[in-house]
N, CA and C of each residue as an Amber inpcrd file, in Angstrom:
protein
   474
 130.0220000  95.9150000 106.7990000 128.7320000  95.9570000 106.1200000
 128.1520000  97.3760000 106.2150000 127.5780000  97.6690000 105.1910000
 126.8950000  99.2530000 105.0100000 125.7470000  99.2320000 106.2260000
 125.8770000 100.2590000 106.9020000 124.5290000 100.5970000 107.9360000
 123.2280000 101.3990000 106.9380000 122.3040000 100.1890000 107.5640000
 120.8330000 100.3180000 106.4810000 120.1840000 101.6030000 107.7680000
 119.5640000 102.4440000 107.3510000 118.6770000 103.7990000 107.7330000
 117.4780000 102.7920000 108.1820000 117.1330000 103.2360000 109.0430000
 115.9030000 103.5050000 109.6240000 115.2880000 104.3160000 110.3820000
 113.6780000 104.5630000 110.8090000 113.1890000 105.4110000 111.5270000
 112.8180000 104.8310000 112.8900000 112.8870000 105.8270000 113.8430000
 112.9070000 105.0510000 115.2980000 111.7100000 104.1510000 115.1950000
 110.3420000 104.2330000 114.0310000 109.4070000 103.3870000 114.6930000
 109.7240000 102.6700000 113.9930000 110.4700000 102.1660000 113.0510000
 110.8600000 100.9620000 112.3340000 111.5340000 100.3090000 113.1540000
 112.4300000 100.7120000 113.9980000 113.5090000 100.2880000 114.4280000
 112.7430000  99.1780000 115.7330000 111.5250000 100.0050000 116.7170000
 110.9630000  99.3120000 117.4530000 110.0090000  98.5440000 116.9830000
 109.4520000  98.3930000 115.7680000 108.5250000  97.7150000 114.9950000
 109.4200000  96.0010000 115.4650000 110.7740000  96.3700000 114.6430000
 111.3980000  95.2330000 114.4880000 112.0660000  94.8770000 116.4120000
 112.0850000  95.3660000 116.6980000 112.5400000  95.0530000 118.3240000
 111.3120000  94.3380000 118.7340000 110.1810000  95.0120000 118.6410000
 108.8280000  94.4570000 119.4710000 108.3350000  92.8190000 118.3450000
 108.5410000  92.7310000 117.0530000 108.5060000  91.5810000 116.7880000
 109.6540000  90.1790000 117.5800000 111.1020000  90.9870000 117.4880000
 111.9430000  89.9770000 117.8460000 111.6860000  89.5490000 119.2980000
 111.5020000  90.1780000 120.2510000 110.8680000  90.0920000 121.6720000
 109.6510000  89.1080000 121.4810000 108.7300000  89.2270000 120.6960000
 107.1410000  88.2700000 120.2630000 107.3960000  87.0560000 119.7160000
 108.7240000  86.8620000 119.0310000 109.1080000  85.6280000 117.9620000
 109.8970000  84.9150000 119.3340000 110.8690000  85.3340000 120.4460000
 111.7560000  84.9730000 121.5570000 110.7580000  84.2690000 122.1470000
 109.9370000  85.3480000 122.7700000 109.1780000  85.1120000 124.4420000
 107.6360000  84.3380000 123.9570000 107.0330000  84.4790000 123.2940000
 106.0060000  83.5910000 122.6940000 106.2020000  82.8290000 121.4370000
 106.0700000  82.8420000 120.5160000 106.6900000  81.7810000 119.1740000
 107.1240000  80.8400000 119.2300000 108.6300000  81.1250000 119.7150000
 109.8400000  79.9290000 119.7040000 109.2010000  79.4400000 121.1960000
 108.6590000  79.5850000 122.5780000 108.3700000  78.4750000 122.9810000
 107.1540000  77.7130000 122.8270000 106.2470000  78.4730000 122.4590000
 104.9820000  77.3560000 121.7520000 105.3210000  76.1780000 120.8280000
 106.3310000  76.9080000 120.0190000 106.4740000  75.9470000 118.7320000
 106.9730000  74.3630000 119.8680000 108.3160000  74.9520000 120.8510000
 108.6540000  73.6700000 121.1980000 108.1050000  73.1870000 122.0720000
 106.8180000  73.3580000 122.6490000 105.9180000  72.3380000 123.2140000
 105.1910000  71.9180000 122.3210000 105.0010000  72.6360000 120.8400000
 104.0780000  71.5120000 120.1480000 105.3110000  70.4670000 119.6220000
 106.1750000  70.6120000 119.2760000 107.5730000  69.8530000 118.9170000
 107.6850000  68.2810000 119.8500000 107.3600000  69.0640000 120.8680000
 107.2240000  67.7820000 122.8340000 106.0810000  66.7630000 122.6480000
 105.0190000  67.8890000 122.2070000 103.7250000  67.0270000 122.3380000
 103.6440000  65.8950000 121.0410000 104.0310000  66.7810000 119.4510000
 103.9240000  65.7950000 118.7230000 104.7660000  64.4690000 118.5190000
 106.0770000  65.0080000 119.2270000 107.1800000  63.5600000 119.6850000
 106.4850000  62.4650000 120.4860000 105.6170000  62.6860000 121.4930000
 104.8900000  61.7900000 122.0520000 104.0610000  60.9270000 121.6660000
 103.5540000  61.3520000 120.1680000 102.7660000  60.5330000 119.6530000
 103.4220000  59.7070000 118.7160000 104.7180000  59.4270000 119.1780000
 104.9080000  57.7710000 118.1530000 105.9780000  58.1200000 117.0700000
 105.6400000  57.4350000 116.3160000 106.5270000  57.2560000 115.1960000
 106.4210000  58.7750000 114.4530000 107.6630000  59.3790000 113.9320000
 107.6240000  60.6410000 113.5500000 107.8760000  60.7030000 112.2700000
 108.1040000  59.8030000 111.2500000 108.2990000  59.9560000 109.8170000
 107.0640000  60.1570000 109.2220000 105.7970000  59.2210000 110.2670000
 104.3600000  59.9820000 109.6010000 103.6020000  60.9270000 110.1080000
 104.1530000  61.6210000 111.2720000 103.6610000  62.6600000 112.6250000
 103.7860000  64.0900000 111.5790000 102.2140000  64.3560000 111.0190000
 102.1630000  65.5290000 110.4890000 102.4790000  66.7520000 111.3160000
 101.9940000  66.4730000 112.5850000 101.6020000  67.8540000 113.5230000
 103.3000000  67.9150000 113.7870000 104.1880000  66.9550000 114.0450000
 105.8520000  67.0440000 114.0520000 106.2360000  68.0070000 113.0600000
 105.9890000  67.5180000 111.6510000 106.5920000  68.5400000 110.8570000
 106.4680000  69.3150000 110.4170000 105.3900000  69.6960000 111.0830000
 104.4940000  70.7920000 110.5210000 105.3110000  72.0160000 111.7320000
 105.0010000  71.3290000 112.9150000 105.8040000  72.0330000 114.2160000
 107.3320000  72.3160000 113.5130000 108.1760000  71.9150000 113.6750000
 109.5860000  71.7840000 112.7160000 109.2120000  72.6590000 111.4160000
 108.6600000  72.5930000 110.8560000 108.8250000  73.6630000 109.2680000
 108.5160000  75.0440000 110.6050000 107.5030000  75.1440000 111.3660000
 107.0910000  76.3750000 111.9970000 108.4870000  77.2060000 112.7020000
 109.4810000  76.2020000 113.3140000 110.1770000  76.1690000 114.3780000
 111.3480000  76.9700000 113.5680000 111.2000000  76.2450000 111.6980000
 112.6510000  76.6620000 111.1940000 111.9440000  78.2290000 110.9420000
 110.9040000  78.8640000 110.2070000 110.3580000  79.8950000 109.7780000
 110.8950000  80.6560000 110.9360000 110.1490000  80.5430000 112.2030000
 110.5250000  81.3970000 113.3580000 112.3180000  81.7050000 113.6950000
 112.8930000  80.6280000 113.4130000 114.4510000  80.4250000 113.8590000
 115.3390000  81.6310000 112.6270000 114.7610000  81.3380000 111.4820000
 115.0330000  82.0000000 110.2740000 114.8420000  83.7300000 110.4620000
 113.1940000  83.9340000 110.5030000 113.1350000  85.2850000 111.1510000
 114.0790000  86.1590000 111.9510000 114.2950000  85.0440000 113.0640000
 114.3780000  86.1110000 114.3630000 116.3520000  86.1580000 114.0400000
 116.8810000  85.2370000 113.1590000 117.9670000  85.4960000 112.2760000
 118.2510000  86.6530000 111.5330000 116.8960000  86.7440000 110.8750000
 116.8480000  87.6490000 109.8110000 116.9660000  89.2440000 110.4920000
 115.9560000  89.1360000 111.7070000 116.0210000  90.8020000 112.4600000
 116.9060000  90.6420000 113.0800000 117.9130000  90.0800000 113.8170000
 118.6020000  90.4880000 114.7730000 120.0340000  90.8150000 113.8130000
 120.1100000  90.2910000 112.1150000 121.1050000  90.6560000 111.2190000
 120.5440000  92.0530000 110.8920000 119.5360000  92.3730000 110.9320000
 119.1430000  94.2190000 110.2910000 119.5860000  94.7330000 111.3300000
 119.5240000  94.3410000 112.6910000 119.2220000  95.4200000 114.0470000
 120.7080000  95.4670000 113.9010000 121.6140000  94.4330000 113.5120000
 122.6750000  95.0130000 114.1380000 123.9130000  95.8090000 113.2120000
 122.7600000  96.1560000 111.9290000 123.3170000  97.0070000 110.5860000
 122.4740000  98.2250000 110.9540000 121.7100000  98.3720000 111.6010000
 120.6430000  99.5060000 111.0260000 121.6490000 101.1160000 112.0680000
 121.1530000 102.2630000 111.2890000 121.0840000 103.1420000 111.5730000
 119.8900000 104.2320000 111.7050000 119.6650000 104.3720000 113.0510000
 118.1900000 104.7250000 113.3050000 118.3590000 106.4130000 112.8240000
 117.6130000 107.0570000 112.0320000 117.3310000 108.0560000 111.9480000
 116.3780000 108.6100000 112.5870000 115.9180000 109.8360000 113.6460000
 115.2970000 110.5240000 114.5870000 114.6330000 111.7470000 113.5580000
 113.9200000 112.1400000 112.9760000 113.5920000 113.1690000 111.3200000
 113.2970000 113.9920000 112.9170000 112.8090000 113.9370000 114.1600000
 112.2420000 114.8290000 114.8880000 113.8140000 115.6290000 115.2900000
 114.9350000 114.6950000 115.1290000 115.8060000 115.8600000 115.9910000
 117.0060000 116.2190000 114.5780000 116.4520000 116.2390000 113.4860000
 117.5870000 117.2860000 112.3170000 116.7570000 118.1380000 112.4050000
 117.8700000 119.1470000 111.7550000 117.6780000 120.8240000 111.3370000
 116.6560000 120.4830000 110.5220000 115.3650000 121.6260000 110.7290000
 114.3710000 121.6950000 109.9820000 114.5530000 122.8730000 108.7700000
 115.3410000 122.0960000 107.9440000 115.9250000 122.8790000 106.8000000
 114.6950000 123.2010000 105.3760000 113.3840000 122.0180000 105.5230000
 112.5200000 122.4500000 104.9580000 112.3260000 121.3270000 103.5820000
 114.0850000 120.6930000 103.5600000 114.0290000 119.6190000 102.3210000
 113.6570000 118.3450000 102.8410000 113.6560000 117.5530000 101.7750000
 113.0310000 116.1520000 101.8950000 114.0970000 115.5510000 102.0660000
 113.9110000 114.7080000 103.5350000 115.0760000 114.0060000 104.2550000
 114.4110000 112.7060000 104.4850000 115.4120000 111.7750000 104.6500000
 114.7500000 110.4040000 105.1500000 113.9300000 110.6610000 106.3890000
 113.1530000 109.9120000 106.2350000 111.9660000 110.1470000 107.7160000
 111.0890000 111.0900000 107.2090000 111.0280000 111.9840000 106.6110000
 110.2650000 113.4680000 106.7170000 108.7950000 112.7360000 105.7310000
 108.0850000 113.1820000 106.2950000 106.6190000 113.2270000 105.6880000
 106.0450000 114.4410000 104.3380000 106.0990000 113.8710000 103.3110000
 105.9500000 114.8920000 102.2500000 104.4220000 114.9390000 101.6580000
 103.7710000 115.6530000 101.3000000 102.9110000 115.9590000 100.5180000
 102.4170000 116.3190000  99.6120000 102.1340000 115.9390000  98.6550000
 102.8130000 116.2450000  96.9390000 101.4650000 115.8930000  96.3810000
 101.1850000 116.8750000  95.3960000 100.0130000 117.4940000  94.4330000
 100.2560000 117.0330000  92.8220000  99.5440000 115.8770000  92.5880000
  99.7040000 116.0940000  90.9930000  99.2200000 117.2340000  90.4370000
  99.9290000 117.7750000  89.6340000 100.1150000 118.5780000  88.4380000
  98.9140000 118.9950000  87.6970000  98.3960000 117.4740000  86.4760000
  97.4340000 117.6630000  86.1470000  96.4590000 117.5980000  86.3050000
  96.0290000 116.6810000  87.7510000  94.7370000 116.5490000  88.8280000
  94.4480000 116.8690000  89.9710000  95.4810000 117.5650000  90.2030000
  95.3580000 118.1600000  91.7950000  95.1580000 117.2340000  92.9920000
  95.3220000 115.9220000  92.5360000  95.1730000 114.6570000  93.7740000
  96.5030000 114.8080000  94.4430000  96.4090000 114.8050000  95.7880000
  96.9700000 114.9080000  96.6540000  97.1600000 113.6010000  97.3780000
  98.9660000 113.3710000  97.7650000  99.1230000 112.4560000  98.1860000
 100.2680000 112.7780000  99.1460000  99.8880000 111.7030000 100.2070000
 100.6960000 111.9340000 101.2770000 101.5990000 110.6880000 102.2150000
 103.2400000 110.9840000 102.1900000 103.6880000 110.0710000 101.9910000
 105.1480000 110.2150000 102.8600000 105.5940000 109.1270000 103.7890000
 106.5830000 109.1480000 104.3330000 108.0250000 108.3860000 103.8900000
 108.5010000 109.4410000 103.8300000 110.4330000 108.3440000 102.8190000
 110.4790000 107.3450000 104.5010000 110.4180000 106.1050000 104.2760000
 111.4950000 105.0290000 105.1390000 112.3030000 104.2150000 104.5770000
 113.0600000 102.9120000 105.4570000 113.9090000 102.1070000 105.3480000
 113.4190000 100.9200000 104.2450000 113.7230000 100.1900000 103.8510000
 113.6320000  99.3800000 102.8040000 112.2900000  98.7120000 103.5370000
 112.7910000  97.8170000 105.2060000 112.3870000  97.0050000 105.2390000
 110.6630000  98.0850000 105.7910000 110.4520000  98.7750000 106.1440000
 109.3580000  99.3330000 106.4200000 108.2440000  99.4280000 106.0470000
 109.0690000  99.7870000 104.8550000 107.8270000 100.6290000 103.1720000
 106.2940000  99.7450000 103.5830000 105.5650000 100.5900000 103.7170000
 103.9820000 100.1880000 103.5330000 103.0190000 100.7790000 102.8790000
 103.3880000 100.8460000 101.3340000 102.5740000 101.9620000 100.5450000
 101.0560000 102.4520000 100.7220000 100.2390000 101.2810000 101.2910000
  99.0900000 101.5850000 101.5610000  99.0700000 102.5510000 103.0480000
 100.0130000 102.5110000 104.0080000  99.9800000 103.4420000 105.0380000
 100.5080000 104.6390000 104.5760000 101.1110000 104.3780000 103.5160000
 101.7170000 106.0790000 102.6700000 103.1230000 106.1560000 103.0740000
 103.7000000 105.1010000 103.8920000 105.2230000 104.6950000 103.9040000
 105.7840000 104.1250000 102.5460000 107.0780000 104.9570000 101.6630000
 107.4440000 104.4050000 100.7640000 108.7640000 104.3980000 100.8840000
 109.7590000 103.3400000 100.5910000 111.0950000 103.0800000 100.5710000
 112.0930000 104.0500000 100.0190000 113.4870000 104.5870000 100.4200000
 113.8800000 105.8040000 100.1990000 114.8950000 105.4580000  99.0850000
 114.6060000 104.2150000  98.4220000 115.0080000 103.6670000  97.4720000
 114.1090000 103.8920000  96.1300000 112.5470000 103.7600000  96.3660000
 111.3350000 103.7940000  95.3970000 111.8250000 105.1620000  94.5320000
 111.6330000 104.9800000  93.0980000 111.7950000 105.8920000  92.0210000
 110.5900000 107.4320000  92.5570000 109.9050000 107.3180000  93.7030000
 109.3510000 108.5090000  94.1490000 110.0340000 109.1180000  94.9170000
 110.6360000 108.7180000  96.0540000 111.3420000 108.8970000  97.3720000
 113.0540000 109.6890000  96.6070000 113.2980000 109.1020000  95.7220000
 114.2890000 109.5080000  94.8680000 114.5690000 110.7320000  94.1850000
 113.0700000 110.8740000  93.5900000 113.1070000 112.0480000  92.6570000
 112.6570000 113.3630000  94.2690000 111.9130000 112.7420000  94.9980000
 111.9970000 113.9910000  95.9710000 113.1260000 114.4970000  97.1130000
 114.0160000 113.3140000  97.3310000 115.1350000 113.8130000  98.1670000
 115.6330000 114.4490000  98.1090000 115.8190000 115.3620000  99.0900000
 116.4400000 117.0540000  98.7480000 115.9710000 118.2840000  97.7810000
 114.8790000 117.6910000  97.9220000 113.7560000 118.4600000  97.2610000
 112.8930000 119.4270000  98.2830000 112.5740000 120.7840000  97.8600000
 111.8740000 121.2120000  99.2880000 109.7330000 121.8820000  98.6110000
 109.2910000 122.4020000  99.8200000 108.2240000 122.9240000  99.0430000
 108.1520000 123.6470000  98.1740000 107.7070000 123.3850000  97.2530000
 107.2450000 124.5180000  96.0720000 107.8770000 124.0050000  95.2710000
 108.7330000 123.1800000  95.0720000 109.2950000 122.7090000  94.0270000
 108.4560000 121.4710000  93.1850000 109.0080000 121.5920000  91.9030000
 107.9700000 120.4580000  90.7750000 109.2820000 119.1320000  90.3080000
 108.4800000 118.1230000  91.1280000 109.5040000 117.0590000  90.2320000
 108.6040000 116.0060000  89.1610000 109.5210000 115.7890000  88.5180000
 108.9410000 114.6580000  87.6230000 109.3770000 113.3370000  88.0800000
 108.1550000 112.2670000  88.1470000 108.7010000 111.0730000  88.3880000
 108.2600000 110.4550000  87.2470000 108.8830000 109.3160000  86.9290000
 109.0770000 108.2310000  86.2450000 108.6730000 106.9450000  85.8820000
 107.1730000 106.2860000  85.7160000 106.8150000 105.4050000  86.4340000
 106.1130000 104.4670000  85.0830000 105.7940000 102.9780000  85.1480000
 105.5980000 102.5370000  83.7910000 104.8620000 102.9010000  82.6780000
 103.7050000 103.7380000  83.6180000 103.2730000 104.3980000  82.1490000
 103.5560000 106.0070000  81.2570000 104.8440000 106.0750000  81.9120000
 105.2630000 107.7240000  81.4970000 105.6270000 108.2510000  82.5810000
 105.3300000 109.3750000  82.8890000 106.0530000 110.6390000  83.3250000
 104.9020000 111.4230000  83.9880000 105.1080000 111.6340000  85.4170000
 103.9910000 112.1540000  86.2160000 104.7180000 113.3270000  86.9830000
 103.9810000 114.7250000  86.9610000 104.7170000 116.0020000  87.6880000
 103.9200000 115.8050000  89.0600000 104.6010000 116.1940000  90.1000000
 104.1100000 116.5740000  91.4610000 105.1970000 118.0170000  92.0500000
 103.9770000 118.4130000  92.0590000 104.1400000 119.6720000  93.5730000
 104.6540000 119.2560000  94.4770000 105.9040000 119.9590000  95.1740000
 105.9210000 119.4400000  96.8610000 104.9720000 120.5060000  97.2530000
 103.7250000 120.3210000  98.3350000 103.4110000 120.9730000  98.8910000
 103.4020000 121.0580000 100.2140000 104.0750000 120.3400000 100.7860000
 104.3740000 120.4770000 102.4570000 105.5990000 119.3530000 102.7980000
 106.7270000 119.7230000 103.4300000 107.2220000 118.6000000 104.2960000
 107.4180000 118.8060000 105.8490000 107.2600000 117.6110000 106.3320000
 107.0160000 117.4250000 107.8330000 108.1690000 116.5920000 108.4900000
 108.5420000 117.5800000 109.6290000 109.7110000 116.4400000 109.9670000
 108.8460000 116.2880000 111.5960000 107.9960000 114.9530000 111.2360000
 107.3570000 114.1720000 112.9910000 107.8060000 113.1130000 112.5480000
């Protein structure tokens, strides 16, 4: 299987959930699982299956991260050559063209992307047109309503 990129705080994002879903989650769920068995007949025991739908969500999850963790490839942007281009991890800062709005924005892993924190996927038609792109350079991106120029004006490798 292809090793998926990530950044070290992605990487512990998803460690510190799977540890929270282990050590708290999955055993709450099965004392409510205990408690609602006690009350009787279980074909009409809402709080049962309600516990059980909870039990599969959590079981599913902690499936789901421990299949990324054991594809992922953590990228460190603090320890490559600070060559100046836009690398996964690196924090870019980019100037529209015709408004001078400034936006500021970190390439991550698929599962990361949080556009409102200014994390965008190194897949997104932005992250794309800037990879290997350095300051001072003008790219055009691509987006449903046309064609938008940005400035690189700074990249950061923290």
């Amino acid at each position: 299987m292809q090793k998926v990129p990530m950044t070290v705080q992605g990487e512990q994002a998803l460690r510190d959930e799977l540890e929270f879903l282990k050590k708290d989650s999955r055993p709450k769920v099965i004392k409510e699982i205990a408690i609602a068995r006690e009350h009787g007949d279980l074909k009409e025991n809402a709080e049962y299956h309600a516990a059980r739908e909870q039990q599969g969500f959590i079981e599913g999850r902690i499936q789901d991260i421990e299949g990324k963790l054991s594809n992922v490839q953590v990228i460190d942007v603090t320890k490559l050559p600070k060559s100046g281009k836009v690398l996964f991890g690196t924090t870019v800062t980019i100037i529209n063209v015709e408004n001078d709005e400034e936006k500021k924005y970190q390439i991550v892993g698929e599962d990361e992307a949080d556009v409102p924190k200014g994390k965008i996927s190194s897949g997104s038609p932005i992250a794309r047109a800037l990879l290997g792109k350095e300051a001072g350079d003008v790219v055009a991106i691509t987006i449903p309503s046309g064609m938008i120029e940005y400035e690189i004006d700074e990249v950061l490798y923290v």
